[in-house]
N, C-alpha and C positions, 0 to 999 in steps of 0.2 A: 523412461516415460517421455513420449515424444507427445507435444502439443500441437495439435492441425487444428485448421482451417478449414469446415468445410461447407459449403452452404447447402449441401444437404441435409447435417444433422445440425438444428440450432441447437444455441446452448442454453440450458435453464439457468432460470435466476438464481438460483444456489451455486450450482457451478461459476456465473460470473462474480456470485459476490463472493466466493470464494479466491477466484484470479484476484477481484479488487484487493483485498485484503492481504495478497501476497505482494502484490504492486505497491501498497502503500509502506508496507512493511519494508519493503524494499530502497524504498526513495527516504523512509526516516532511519534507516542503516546504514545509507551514502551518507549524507548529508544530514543537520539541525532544521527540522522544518517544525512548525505548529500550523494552527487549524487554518491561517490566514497563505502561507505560503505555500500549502498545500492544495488549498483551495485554487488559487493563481494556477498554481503547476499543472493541477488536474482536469481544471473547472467542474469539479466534482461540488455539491451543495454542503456547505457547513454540516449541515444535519446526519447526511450521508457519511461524511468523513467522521464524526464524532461514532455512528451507531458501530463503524467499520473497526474503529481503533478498540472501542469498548468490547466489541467481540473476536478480538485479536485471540484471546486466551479461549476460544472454543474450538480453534485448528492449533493452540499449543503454543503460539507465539506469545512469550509476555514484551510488554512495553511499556513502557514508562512516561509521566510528564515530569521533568528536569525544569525546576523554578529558577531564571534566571532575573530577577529582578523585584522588584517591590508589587508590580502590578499582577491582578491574578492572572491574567493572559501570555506572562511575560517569559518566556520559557521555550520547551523545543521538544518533541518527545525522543525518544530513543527508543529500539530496540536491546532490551536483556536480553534474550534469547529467545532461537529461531525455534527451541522446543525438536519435534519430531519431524518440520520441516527443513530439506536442503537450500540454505541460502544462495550456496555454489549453483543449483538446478534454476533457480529463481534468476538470477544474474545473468544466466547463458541464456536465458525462455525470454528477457523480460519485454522485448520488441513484442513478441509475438502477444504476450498476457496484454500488451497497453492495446495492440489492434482491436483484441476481443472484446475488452470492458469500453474501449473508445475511448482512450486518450491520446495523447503524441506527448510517443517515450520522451522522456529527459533527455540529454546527452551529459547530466553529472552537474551543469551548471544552466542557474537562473539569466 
């Protein structure tokens, strides 16, 4: 499955928050991020990032918050598992997935 770009056909909101969803998944499988670091990364809204994670598990991906410390905020999520999605697909697209949802890709470090 190849991902284009086309400005003929937009992309609906399902399909973007779909890409969102694999992007983020993506960036908390690199790396320890929570809702503050993620936010920086994406400048995606608090809100948006929480509804995205919480509905991780309805394309199959579970994930996790990992408690690293006494405060309730104080932690990082991870990825358990990509479920019925290819990570490997995700990793090779992911320039392309941040063009469409509107971020600028990562390069792995903050």
């Amino acid at each position: 499955m190849t991902l284009t770009l086309s400005a003929m056909q937009p992309i609906s909101k399902q399909h973007k928050a779909f890409l969102r969803k694999l992007y983020l998944a993506h960036l908390m499988d690199d790396e320890r991020h929570n809702l503050l670091s993620l936010n920086k990364l994406t400048g995606m809204p608090r809100r948006t990032l929480q509804d995205a994670i919480a509905s991780f598990v309805d394309i199959g991906i579970h994930a996790e918050f990992v408690q690293d410390g006494s405060r309730n905020n104080a932690g990082y999520y991870r990825v358990v598992t990509w479920g019925p999605i290819s990570s490997a697909w995700v990793d090779t697209h992911v320039n392309d997935i941040a063009k469409v949802i509107g971020v600028t890709p990562s390069d792995g470090g903050e």
